[in-house]
C-alpha positions in Angstrom: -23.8 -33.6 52.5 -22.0 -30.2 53.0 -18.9 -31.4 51.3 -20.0 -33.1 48.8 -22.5 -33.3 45.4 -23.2 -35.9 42.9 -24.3 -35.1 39.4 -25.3 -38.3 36.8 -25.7 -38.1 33.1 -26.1 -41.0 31.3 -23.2 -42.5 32.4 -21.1 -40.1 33.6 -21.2 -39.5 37.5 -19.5 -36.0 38.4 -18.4 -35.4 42.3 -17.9 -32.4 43.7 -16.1 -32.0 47.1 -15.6 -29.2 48.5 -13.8 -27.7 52.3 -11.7 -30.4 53.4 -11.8 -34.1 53.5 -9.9 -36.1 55.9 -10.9 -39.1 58.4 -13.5 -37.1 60.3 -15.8 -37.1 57.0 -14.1 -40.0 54.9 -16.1 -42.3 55.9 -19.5 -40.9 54.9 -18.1 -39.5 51.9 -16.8 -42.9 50.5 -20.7 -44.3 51.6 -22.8 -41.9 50.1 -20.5 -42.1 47.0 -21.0 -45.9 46.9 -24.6 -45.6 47.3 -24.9 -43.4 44.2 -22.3 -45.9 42.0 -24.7 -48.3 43.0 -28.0 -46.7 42.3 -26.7 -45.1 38.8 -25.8 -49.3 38.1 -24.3 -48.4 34.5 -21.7 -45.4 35.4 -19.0 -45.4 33.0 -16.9 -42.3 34.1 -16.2 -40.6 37.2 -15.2 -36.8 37.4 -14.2 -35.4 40.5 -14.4 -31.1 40.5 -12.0 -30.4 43.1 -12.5 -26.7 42.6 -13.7 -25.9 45.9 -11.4 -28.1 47.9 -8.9 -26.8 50.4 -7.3 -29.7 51.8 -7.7 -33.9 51.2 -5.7 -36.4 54.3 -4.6 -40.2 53.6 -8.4 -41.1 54.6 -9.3 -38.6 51.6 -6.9 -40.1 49.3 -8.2 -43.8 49.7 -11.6 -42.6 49.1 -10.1 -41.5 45.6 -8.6 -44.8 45.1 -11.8 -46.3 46.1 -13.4 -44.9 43.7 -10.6 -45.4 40.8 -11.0 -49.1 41.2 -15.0 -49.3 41.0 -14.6 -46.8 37.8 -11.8 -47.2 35.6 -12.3 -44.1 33.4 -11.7 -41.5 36.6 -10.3 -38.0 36.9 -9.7 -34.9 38.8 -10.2 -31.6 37.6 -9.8 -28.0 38.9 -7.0 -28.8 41.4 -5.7 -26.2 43.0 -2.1 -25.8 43.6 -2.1 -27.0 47.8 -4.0 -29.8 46.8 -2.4 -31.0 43.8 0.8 -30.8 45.7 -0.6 -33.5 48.4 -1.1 -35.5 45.3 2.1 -35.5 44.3 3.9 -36.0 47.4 1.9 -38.9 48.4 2.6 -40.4 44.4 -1.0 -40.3 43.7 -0.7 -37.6 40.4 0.8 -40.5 39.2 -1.7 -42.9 39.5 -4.5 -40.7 38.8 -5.3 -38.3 35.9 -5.1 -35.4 37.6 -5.9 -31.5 36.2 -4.4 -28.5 37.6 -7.2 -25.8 38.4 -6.5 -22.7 35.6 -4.9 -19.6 36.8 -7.0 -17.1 36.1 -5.9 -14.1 33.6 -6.9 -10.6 32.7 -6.2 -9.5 29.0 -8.3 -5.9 29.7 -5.5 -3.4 28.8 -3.1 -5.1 26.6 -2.1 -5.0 23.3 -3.0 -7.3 20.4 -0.4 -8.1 18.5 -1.9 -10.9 16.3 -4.7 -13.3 15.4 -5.5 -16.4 13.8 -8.6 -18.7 13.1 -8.2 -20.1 16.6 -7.9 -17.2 18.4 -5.8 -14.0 19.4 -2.5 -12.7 20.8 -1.8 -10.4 23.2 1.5 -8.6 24.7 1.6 -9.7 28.6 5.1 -7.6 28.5 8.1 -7.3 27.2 9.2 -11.0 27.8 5.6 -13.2 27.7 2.9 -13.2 25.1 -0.4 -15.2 25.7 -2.9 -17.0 23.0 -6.5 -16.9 23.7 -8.4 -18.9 22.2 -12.3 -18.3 20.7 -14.6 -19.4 23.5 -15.8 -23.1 23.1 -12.6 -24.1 21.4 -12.0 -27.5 22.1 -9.5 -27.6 25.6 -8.4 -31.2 24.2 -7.1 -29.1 20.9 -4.9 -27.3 23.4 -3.8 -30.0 25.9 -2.5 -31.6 21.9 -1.1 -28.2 20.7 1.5 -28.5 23.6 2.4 -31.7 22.3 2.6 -31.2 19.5 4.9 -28.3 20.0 7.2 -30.4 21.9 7.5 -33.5 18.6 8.1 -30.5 16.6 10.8 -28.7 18.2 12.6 -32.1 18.5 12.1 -32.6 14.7 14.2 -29.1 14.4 11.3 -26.8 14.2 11.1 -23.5 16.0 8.1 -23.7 18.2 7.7 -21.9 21.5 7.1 -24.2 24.2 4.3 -23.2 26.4 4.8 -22.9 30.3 0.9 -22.2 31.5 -2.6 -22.7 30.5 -4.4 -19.4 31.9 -8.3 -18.7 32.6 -9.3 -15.7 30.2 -13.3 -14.8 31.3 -14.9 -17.8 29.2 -11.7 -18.6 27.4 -8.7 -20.6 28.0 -5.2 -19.3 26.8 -1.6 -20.4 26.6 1.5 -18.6 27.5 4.6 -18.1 26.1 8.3 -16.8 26.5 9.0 -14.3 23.7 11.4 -12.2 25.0 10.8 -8.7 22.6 8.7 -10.7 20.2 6.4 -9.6 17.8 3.7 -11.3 14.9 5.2 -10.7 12.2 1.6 -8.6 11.0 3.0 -6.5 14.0 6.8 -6.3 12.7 5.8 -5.0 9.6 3.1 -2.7 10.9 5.9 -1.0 12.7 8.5 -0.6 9.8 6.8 -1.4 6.8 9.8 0.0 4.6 10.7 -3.6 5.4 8.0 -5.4 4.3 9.9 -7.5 2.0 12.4 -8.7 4.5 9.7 -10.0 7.0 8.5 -11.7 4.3 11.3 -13.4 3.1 11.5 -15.1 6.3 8.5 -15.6 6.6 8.3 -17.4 3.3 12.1 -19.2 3.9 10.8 -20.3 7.2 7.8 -22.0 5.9 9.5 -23.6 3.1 12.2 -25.2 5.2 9.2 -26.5 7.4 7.5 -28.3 4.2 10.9 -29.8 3.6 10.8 -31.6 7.5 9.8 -35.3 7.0 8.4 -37.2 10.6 8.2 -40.4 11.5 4.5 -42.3 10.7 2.6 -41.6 14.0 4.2 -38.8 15.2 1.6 -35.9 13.9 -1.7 -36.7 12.5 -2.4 -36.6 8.7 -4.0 -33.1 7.9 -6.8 -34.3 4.9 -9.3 -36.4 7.7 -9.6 -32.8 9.0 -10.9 -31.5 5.8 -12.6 -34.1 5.2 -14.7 -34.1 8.1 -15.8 -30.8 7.9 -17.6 -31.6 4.3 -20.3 -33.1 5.7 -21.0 -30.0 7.9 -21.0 -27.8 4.9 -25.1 -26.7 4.0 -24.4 -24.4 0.2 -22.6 -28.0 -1.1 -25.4 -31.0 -2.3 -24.7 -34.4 -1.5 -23.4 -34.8 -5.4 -21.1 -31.5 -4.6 -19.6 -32.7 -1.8 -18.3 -35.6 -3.7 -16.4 -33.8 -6.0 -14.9 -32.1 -3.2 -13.7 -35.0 -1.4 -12.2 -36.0 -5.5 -10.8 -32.3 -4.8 -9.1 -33.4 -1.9 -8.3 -37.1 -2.7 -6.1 -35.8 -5.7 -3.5 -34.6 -3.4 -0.8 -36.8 -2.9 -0.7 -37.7 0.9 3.4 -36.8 2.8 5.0 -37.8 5.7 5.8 -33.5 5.6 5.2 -30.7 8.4 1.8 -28.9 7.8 1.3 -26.1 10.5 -2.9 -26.0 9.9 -3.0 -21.9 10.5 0.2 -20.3 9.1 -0.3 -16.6 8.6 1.4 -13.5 9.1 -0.7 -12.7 12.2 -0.3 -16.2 14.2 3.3 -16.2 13.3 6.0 -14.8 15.6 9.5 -12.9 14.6 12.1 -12.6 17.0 15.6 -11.6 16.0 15.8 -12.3 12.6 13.7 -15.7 12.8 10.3 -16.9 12.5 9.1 -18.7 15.4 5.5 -21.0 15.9 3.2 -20.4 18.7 -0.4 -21.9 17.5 0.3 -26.2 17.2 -2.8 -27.3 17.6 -3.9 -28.4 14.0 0.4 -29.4 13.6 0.0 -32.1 11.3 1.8 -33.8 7.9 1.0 -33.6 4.6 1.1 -32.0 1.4 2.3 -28.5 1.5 -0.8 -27.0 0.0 -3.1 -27.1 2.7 -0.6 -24.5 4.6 0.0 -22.6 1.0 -4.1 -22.4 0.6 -4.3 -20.5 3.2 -1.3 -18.0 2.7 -2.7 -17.3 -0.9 -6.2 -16.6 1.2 -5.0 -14.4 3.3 -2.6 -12.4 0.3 -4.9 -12.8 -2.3 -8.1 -14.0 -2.1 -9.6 -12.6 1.0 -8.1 -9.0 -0.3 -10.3 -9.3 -3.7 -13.3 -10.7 -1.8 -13.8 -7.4 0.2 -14.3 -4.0 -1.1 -10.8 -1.9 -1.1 -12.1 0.8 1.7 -12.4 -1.8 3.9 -9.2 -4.1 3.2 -6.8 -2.6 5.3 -9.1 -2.3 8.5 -9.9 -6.1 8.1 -6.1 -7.3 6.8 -4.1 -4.5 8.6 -2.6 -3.4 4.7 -4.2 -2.0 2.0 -4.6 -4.2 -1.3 -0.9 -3.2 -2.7 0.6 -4.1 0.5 -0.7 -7.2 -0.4 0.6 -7.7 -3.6 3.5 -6.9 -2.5 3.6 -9.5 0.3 2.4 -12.3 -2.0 4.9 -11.1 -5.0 7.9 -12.0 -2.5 6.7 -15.0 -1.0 6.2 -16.3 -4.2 9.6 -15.1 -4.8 11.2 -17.2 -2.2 9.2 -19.7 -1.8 8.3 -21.3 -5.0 11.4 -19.2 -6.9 8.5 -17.3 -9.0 9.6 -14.0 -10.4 6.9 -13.2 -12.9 2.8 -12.7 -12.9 3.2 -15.7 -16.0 5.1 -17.9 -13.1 3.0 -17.1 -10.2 0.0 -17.9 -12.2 0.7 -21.7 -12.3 1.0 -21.5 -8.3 -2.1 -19.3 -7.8 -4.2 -21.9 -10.1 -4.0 -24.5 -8.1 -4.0 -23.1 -5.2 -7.3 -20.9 -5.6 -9.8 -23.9 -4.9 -8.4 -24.9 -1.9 -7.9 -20.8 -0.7 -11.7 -20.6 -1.7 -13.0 -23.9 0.1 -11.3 -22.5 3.5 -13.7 -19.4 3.2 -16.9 -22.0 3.1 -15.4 -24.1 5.8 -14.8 -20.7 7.3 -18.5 -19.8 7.3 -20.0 -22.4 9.7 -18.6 -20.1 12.4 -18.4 -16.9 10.8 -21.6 -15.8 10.3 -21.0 -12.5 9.0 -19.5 -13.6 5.4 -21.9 -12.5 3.0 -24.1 -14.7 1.1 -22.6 -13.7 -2.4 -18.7 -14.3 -1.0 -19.7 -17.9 -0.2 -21.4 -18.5 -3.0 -18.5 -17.6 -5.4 -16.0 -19.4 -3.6 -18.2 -22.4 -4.1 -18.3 -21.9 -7.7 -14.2 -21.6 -7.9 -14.1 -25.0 -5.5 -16.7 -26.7 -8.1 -14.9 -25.2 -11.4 -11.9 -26.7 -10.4 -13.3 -30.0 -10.8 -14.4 -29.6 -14.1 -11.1 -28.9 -15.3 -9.6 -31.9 -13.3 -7.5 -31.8 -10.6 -3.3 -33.2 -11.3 -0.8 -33.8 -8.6 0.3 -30.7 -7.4 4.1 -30.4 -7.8 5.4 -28.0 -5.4 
């Protein structure tokens, strides 16, 4: 039928209608639907694409409800704004789990101000930024991170509430309202006589975040994500893996904000503050899973990579670095001296350095040798045991 195809999978029936549906095709539509519920016998879940439709009546509408009763696990995707405006007049985006059709973005030509594991930011103009995420990232990640964004800025945590979820090519991104904001990689790029400033907030920021207790529930515990990505890891044997997971276990488990992907370039300034964009791994815990990854990007990462090529892949050279981790461990663990900083950097190092073999499932370019000697600092740790870690 011209306005409509059915696609099974298992047991998964998707429907795509198309042109408009009212009581002039209704009828055959809702039959030839039937017949395929029917003929499929163990259809689970019903998508409907509504991609290509311009307009649905009443006799439309009970179709959908039609099928909503036969198959309880039903949706409708890609719907475009005329459409999903019948919906909600009539009171049926209420009944129904309905998903607005992306609006479609083009990043070609603007500036990136910042990136994290997830993704990248880019300048839209002086008052909007957008996040794009890596292709294939999971869109239920993002549907969360919005969520997620919203428990936390309740809970008194600076997070920029997103107003859109855009179409980039093969990507999805989310937009933002940061009037003259910047990462704060960007900020200091731009007056890096200053760099200790940023920083400071930066690190005051983050400590006042570890410090912000949520109700059980509220944000998933951050080790299960760890954890589950063990398993995945090919350089550890079964026997290694255990003592990774001991690695882990040691931790004491909190009821504490863990952002998942705090760095200086998937962190936003803006007037003397440090605001969060990226809240899709938001979760609670202890305090070195966000740490591990500060010290990575400060420390480790800087002395895995030869020195000519440190600032083209950090945006600083190696003493801008040192610089940057010297005052964050200034403010944020009150660590003055190389003698004080060591007891921080010692236990953070195996979790910095089992990031960088998580990190090589899907970055294939780390070298062979960069992988292996982050497994041998995960695997030395250990052997010298692993205590609660009191910070």
């Amino acid at each position: 039928m011209e306005n409509l195809e059915i696609k099974v999978e298992e047991c998964n029936m998707l429907v795509e209608m198309s042109g408009r549906v009212n009581s002039s095709n209704s009828g055959s539509i809702q039959a030839i639907i039937d017949e395929a519920i029917e003929k499929a016998s163990d259809v689970k879940k019903m998508i409907v694409d509504a991609a290509n439709l311009e307009y649905i009546s009443s006799a439309g509408l009970r179709v959908l409800l039609s099928c909503k009763k036969k198959i309880n696990d039903f949706s409708i995707i890609n719907v475009s704004r005329d459409v999903y405006d019948i919906l909600e007049m009539t009171g049926f985006a209420s009944i129904l789990e309905v998903k607005k059709a992306l609006r479609e973005l083009s990043i070609d030509g603007l500036e990136m101000i910042g990136q994290g594991t997830c993704g990248k930011v880019y300048r839209m103009d002086d008052e909007t930024i957008v996040k794009v995420f890596n292709e294939g990232f999971d869109m239920g990640k993002i549907e969360s991170e919005r969520e997620n964004s919203q428990k936390s800025f309740i809970n008194g945590i600076d997070t920029a509430i997103s107003y859109d979820v855009v179409k980039v090519g093969n990507q999805v991104g989310v937009v933002y309202e940061m009037l003259n904001a910047d990462t704060f990689r960007s900020a200091i790029k731009k007056d890096q006589d200053r760099i200790e400033y940023y920083i400071g907030i930066y690190a005051e920021f983050l400590k006042g975040m570890h410090n912000t207790h949520f109700q059980p529930g509220a944000l998933m515990p951050v080790k299960p994500r760890w954890y589950g990505s063990i398993g995945y890891i090919p350089v550890f044997s079964d026997d290694e893996k255990e003592k990774v997971k001991q690695m882990l276990g040691a931790v004491e488990d909190r009821d504490t904000f863990v952002h998942g992907d705090y760095n200086i370039g998937n962190v936003m300034y803006q007037n003397d503050k440090a605001i969060l964009i990226d809240m899709a791994d938001a979760s609670v815990g202890h305090p070195i899973f966000d740490l591990a990854g500060v010290y990575l990007g400060f420390v480790l990462f800087p002395q895995l990579i030869p020195d000519e090529y440190c600032e083209k892949m950090t945006g600083f050279t190696k003493a801008d670095n040192v610089v940057m981790w010297n005052k964050f461990c200034e403010v944020y663990f009150g660590a003055n001296t190389e003698e004080e900083r060591a007891v921080y950097e010692k236990q953070l190092k195996p979790f910095a350095a089992f990031r960088v073999v998580q990190a090589s499932l899907a970055v294939s370019a780390f070298p062979d040798e960069m992988i292996q000697y982050c497994k041998s600092i995960v695997l030395e740790a250990n052997k010298d045991g692993i205590h609660t870690l009191e910070f």
